[in-house]
N, CA, C and O of each residue as an XYZ file, in Angstrom:
724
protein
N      26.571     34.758    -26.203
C      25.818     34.090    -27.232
C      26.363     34.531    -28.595
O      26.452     35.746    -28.772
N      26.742     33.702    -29.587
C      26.538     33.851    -30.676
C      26.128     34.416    -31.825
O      24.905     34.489    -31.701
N      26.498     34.954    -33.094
C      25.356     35.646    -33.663
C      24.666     34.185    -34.324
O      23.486     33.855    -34.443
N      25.505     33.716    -34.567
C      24.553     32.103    -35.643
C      23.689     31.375    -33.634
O      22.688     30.662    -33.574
N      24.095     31.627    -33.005
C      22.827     31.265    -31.741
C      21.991     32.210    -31.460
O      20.945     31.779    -30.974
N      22.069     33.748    -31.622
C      20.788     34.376    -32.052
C      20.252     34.592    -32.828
O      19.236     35.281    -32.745
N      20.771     34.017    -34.102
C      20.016     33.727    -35.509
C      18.874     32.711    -35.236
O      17.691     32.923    -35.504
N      19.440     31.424    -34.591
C      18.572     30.179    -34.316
C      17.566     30.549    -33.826
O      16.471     30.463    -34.381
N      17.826     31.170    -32.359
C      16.761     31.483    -31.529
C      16.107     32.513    -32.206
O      14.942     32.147    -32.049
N      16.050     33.500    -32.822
C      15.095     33.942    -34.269
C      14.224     33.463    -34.921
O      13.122     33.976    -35.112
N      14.739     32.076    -35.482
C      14.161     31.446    -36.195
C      13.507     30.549    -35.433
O      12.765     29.875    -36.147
N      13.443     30.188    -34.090
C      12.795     29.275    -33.150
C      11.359     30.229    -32.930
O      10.211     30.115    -33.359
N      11.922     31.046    -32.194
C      10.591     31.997    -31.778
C       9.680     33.150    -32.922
O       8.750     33.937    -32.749
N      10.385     32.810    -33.931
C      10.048     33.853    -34.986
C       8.070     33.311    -35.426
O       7.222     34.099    -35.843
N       7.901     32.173    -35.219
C       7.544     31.488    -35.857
C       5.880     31.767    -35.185
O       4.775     32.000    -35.676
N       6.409     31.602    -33.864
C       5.409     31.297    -32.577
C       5.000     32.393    -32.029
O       3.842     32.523    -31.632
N       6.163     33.584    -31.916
C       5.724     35.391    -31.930
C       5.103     36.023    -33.286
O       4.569     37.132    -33.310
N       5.196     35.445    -34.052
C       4.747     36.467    -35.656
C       3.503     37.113    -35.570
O       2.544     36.342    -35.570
N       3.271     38.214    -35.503
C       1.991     38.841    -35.317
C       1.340     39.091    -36.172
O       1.743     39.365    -37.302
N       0.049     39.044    -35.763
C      -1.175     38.987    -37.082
C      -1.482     40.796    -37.152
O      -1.143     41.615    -36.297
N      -2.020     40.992    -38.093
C      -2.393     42.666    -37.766
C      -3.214     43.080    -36.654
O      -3.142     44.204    -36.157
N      -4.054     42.098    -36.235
C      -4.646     42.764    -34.896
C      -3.630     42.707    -33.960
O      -3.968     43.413    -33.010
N      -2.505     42.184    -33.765
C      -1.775     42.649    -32.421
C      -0.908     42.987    -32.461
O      -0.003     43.025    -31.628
N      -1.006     43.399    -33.705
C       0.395     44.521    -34.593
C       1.096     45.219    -33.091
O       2.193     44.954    -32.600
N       0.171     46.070    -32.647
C       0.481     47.399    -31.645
C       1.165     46.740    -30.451
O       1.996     47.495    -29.947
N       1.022     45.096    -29.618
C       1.486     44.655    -29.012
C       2.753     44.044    -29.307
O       3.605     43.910    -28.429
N       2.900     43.724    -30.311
C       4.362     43.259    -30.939
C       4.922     45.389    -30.198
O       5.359     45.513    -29.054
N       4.792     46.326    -30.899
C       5.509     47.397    -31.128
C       5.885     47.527    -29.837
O       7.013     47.904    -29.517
N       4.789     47.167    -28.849
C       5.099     47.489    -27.418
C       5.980     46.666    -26.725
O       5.845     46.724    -25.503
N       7.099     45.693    -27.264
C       7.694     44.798    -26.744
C       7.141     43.089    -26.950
O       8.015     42.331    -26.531
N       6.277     42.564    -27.329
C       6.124     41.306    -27.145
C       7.136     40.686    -27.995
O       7.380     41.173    -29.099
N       7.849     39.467    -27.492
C       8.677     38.843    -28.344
C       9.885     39.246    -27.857
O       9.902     40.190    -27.067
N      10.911     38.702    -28.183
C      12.363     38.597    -27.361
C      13.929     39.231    -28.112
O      15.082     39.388    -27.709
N      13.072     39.503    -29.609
C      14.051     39.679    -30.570
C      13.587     40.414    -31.654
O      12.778     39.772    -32.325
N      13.842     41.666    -32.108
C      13.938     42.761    -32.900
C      15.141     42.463    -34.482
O      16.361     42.310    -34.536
N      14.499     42.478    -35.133
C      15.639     42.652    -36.174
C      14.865     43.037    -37.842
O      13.825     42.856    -38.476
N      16.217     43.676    -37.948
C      15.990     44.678    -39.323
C      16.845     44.531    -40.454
O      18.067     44.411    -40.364
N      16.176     44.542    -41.557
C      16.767     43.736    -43.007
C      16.767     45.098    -43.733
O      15.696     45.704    -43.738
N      17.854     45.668    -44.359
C      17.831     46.823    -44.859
C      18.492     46.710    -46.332
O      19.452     45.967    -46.541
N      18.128     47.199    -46.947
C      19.432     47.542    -48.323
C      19.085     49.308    -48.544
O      17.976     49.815    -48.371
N      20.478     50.121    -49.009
C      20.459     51.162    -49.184
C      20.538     51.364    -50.398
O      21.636     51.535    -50.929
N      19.258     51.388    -51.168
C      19.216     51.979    -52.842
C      20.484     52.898    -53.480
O      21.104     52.595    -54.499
N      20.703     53.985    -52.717
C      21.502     54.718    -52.839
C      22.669     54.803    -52.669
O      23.317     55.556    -53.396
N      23.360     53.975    -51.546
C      24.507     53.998    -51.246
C      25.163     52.445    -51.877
O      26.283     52.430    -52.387
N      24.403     51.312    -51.777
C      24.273     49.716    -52.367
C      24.927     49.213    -50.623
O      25.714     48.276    -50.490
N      24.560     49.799    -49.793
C      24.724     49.200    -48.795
C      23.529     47.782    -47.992
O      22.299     47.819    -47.969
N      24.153     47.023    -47.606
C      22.960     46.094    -46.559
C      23.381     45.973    -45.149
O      24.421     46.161    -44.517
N      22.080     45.558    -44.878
C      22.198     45.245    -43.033
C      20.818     44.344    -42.767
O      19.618     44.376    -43.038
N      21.933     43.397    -41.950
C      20.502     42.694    -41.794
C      21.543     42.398    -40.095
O      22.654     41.905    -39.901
N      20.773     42.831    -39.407
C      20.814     42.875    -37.817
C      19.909     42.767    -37.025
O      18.768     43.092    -37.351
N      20.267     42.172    -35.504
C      19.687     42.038    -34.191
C      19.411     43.098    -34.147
O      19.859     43.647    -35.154
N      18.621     44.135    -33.198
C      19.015     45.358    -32.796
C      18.383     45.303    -31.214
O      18.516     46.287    -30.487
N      17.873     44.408    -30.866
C      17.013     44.771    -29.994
C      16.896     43.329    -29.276
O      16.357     42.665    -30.162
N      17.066     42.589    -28.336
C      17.227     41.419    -26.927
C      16.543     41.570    -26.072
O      16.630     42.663    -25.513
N      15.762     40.798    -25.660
C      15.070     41.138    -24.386
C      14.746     42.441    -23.602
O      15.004     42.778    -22.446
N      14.176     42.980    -24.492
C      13.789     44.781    -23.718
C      15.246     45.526    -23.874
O      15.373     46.470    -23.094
N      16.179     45.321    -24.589
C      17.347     45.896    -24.674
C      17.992     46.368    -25.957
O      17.982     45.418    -26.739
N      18.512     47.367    -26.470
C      18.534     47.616    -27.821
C      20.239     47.473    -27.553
O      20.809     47.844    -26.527
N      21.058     46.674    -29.054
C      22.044     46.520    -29.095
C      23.162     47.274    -29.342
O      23.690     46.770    -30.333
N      23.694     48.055    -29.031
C      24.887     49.504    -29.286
C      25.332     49.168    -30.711
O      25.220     50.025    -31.588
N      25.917     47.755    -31.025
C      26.368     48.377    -32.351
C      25.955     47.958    -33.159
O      26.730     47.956    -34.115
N      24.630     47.356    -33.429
C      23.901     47.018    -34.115
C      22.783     48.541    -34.678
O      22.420     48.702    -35.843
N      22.451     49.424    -33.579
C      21.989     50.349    -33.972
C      22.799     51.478    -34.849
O      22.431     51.946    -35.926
N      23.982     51.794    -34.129
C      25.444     52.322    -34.780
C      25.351     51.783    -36.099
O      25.643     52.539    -37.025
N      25.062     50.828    -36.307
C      25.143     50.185    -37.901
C      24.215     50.744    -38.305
O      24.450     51.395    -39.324
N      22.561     50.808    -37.705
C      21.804     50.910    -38.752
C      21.581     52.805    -38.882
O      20.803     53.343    -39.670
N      22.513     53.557    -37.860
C      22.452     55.092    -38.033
C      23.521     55.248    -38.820
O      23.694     56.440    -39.078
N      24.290     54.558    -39.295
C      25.334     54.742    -40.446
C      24.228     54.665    -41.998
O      24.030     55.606    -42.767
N      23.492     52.880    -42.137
C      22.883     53.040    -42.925
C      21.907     53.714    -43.597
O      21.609     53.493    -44.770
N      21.302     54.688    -42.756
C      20.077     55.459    -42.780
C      20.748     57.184    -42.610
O      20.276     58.201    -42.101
N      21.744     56.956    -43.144
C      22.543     58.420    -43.413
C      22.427     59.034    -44.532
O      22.232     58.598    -45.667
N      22.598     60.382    -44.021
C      22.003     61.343    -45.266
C      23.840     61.139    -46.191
O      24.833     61.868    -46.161
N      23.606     60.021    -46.795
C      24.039     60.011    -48.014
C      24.815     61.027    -48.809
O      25.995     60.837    -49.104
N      24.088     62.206    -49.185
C      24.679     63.297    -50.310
C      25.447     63.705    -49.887
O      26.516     63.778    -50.493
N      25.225     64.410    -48.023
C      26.755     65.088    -47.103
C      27.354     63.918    -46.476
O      28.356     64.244    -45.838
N      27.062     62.492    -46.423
C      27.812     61.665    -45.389
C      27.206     62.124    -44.055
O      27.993     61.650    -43.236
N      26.328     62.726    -43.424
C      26.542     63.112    -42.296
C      24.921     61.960    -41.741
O      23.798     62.019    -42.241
N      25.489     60.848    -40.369
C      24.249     60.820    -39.535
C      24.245     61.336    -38.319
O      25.046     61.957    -37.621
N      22.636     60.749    -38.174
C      22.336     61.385    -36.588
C      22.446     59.873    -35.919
O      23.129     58.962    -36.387
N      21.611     59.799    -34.697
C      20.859     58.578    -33.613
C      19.388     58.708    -34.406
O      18.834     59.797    -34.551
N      18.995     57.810    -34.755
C      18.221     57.647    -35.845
C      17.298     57.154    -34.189
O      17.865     56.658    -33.216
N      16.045     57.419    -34.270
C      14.982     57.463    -33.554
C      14.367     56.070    -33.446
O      13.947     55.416    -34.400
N      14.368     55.609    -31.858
C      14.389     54.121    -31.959
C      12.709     53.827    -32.670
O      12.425     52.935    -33.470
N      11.937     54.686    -32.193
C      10.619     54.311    -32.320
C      10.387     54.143    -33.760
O       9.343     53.703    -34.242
N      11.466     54.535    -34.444
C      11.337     54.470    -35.856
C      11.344     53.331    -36.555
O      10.632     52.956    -37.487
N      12.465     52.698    -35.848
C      12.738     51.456    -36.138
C      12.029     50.269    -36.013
O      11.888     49.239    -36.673
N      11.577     50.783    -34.839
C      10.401     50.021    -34.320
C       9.613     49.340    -35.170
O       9.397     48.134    -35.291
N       9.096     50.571    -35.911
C       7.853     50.705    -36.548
C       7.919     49.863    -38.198
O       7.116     49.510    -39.061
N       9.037     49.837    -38.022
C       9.770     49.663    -39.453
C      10.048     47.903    -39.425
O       9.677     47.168    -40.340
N      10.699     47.470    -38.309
C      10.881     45.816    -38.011
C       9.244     45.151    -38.087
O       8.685     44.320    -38.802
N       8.962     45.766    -37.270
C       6.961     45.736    -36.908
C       6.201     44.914    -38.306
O       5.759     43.834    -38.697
N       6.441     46.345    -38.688
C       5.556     46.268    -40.034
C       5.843     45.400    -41.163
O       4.955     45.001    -41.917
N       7.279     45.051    -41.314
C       8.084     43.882    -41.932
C       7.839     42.513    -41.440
O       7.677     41.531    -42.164
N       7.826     42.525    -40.208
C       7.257     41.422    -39.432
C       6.034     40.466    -39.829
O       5.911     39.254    -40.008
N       4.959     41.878    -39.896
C       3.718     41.208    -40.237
C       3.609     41.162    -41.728
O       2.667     40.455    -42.085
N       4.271     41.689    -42.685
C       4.379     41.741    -44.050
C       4.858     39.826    -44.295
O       4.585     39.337    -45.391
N       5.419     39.087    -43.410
C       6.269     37.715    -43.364
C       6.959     38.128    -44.671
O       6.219     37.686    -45.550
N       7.765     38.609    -45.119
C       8.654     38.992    -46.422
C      10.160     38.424    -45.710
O      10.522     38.539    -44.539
N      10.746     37.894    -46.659
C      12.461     37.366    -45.877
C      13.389     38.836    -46.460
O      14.264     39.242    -45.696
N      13.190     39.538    -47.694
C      13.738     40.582    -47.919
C      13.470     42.060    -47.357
O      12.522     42.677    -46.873
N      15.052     42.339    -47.738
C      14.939     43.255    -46.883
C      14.102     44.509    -47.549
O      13.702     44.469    -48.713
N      13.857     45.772    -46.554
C      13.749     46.792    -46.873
C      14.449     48.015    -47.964
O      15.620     48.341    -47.765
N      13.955     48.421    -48.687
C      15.057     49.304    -49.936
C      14.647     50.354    -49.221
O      13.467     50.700    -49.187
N      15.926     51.157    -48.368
C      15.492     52.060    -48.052
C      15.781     53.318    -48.868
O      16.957     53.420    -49.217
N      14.906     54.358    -49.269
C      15.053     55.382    -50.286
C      15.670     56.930    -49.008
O      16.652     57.638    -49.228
N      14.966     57.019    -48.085
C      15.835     57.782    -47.395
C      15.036     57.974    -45.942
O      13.853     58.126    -45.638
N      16.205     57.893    -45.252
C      16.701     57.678    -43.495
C      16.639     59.433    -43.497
O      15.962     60.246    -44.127
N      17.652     59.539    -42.511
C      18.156     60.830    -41.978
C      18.215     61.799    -43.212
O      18.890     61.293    -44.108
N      17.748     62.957    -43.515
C      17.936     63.842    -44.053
C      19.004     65.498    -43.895
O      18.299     66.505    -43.829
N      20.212     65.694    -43.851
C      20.509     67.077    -43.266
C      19.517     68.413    -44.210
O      19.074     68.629    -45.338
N      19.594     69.222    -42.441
C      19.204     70.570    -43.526
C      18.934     70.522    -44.915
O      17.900     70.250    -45.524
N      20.402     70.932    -45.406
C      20.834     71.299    -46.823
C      20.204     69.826    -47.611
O      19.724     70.225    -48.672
N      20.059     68.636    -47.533
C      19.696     67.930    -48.526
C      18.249     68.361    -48.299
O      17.578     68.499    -49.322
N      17.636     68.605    -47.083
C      16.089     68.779    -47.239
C      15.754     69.866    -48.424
O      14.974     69.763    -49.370
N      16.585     70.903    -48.052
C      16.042     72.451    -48.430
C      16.584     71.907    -49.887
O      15.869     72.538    -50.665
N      17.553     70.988    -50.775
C      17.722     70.922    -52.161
C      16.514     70.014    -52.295
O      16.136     70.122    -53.461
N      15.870     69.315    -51.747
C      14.742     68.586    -52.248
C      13.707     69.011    -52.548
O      12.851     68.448    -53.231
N      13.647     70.725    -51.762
C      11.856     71.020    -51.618
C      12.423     71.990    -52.863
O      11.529     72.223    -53.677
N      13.806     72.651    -53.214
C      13.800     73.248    -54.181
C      13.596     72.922    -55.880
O      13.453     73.569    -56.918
N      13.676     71.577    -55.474
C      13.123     70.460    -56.845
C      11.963     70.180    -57.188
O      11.579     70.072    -58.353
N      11.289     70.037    -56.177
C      10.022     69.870    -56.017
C       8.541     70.261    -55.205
O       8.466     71.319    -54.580
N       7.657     69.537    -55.259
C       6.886     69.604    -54.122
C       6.720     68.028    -53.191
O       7.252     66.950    -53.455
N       5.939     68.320    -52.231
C       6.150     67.023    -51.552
C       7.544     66.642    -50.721
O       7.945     65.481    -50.809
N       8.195     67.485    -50.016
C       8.862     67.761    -49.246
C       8.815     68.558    -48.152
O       8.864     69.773    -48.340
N       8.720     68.085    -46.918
C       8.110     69.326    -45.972
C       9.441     69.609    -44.807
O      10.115     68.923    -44.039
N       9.318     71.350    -45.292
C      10.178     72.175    -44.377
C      10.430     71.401    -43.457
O      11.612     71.069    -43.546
N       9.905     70.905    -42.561
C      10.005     70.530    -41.147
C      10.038     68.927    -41.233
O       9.786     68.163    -40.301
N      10.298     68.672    -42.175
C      10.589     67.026    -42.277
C      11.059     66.375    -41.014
O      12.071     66.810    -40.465
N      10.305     65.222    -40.446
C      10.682     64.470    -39.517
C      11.871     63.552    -39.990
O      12.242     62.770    -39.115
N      12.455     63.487    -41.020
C      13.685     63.214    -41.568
C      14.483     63.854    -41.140
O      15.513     63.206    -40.954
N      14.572     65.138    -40.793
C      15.850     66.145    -40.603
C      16.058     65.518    -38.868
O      17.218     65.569    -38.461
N      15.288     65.107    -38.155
C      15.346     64.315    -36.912
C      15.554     62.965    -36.539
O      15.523     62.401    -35.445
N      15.834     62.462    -38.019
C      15.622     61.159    -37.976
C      15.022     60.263    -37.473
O      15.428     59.247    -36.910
N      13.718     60.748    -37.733
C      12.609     59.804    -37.287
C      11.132     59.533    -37.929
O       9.944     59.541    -37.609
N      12.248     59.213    -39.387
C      11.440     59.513    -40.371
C      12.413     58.065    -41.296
O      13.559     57.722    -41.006
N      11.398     57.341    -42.590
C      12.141     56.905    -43.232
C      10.819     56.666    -44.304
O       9.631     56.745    -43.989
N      11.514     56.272    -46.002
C      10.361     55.949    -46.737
C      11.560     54.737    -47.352
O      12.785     54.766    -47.469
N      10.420     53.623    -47.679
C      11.121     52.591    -47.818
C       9.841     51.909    -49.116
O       8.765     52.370    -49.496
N      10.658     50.553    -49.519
C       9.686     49.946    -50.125
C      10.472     48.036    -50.254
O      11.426     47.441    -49.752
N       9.647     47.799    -50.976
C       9.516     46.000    -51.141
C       9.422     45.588    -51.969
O       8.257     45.808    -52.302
N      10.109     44.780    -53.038
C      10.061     44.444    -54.121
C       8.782     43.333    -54.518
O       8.338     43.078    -55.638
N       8.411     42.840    -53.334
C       7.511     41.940    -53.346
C       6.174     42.024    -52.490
O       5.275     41.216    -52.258
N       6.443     43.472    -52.080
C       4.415     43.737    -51.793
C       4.454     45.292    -51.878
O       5.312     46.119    -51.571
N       3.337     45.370    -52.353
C       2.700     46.492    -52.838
C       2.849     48.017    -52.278
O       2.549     48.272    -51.112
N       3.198     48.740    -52.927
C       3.054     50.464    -51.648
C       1.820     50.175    -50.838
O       1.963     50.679    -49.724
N       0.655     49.556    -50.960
C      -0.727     49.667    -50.390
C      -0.528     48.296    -49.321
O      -0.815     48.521    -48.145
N      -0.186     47.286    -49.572
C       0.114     46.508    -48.314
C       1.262     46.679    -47.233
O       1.047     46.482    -46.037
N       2.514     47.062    -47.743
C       3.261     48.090    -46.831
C       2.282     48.950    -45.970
O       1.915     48.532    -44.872
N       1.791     50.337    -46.541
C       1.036     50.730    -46.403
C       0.109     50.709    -45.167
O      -0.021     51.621    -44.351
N      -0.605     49.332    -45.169
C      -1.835     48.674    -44.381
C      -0.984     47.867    -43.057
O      -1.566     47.518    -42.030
N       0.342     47.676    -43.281
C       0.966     47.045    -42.212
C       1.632     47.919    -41.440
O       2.050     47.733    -40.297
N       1.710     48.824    -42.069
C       2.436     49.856    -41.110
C       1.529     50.281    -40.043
O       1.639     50.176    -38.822
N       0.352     50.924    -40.974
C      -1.154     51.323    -40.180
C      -1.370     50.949    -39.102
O      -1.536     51.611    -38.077
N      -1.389     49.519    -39.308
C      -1.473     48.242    -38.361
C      -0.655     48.533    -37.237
O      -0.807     47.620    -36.425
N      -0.134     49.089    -36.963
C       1.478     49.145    -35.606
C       0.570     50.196    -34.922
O       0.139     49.883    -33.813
N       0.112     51.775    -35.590
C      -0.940     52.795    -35.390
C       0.075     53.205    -33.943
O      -0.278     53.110    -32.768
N       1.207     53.603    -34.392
C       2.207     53.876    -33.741
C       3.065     55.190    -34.286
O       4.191     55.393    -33.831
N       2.439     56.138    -35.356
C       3.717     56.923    -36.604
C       2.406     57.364    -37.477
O       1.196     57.210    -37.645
N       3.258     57.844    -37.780
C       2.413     58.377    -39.589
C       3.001     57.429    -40.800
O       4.068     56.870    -41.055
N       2.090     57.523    -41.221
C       2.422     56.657    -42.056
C       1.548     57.035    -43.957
O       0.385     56.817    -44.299
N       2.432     57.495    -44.586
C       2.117     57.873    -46.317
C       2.182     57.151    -47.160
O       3.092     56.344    -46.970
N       1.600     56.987    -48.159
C       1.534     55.956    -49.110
C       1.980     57.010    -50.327
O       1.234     57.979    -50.467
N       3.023     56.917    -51.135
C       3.275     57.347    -52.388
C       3.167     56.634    -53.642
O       4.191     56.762    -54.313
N       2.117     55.805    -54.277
C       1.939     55.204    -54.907
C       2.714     54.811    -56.511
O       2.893     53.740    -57.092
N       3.012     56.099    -56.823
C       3.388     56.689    -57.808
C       4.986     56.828    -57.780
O       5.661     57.109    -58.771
N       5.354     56.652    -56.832
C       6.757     56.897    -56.311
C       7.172     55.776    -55.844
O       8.395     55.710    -55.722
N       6.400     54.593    -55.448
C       6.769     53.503    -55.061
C       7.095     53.386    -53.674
O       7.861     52.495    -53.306
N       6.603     54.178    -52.888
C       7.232     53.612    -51.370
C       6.217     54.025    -50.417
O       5.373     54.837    -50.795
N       6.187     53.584    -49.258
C       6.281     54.223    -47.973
C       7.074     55.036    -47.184
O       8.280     55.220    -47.350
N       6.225     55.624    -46.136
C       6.978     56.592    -45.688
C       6.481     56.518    -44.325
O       5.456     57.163    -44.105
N       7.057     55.788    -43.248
C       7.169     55.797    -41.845
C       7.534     56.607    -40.855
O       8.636     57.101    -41.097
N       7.073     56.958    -39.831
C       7.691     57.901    -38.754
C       7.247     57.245    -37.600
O       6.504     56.275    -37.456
N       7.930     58.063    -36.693
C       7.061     57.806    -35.133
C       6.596     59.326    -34.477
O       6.671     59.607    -33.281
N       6.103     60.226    -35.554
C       5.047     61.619    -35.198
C       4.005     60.888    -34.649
O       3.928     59.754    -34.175
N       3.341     61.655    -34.794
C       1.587     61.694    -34.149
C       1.113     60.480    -35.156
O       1.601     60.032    -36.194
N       0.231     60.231    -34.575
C      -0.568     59.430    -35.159
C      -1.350     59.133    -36.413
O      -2.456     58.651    -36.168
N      -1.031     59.314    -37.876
C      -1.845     60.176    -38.970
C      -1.464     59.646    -39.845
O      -0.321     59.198    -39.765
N      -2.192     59.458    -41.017
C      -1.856     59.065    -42.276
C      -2.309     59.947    -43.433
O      -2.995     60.968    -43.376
N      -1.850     59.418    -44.359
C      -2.328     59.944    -46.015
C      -1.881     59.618    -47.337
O      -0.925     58.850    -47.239
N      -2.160     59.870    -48.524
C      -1.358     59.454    -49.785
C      -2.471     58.526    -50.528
O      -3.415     58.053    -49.896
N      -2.332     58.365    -51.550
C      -3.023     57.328    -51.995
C      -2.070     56.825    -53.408
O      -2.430     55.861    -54.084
């Protein structure tokens, strides 16, 4: 198949799968035939807008793409960026119906960029689910930190932070928990 014939079929079933927030959590669990993720990298000026995911099947180099994009940047260095992450991240975009992509502010974190972040500031945690990559904070030029926010919730799949003030979200696939205002 094609990528312009799994574009179509995207746009065929996109329409008829689109999930409302109550069945947010059933989309996360597989419903629907096709996964895909719209990215831009603030930092690097990179994009991706990819399949990643076919019929219960995640695509090798479509993910490879998006663990390049979601690289810790400052050293160049990624990991296997955590599928559930992604998950959570297509999900929540999904039900947002937005055609743009995600600005992602930061994917994978190494060590050393964590430990220069918390030395800048506060609001950086030692044990960042970033340093595992399974962590990301992102945002939308066209809906709100607080509706991001409420769609992510909606999946009730991750943690999920609201930085208001900072402009983004902040997704994982930890425990179950939220906060931020």
């Amino acid at each position: 198949m094609t990528r312009r014939g799994l574009l179509a079929a995207f746009a065929a079933t996109s329409v008829a799968a689109a999930p409302t927030f109550a069945n947010a959590a059933g989309f996360l669990r597989g419903a629907g035939d096709i996964r895909r993720l719209k990215v831009y990298n603030g930092r690097t000026g990179e994009s991706l807008d990819t399949i990643y995911w076919i019929e219960g099947n995640y695509v090798g180099p479509a993910m490879a793409e998006i663990n390049h994009i979601w690289r810790d940047w400052r050293q160049n260095e990624s990991i296997e960026i955590d599928r559930r992450t992604i998950d959570i991240a297509a999900a929540a975009h999904n039900l947002l119906d937005v055609d743009e992509p995600y600005m992602l502010l930061s994917g994978y974190r190494s060590p050393r960029t964590n430990q220069m972040l918390r030395s800048r500031g506060s609001g950086v945690a030692r044990n960042s689910l970033h340093l595992q990559g399974q962590a990301a904070d992102l945002r939308l030029g066209s809906r709100s930190v607080n509706q991001i926010y409420r769609a992510a919730l909606a999946c009730n799949a991750g943690g999920v932070g609201r930085y208001t003030s900072s402009n983004f979200v902040h997704m994982d696939c930890g425990a179950v928990r939220s906060w931020g205002r």
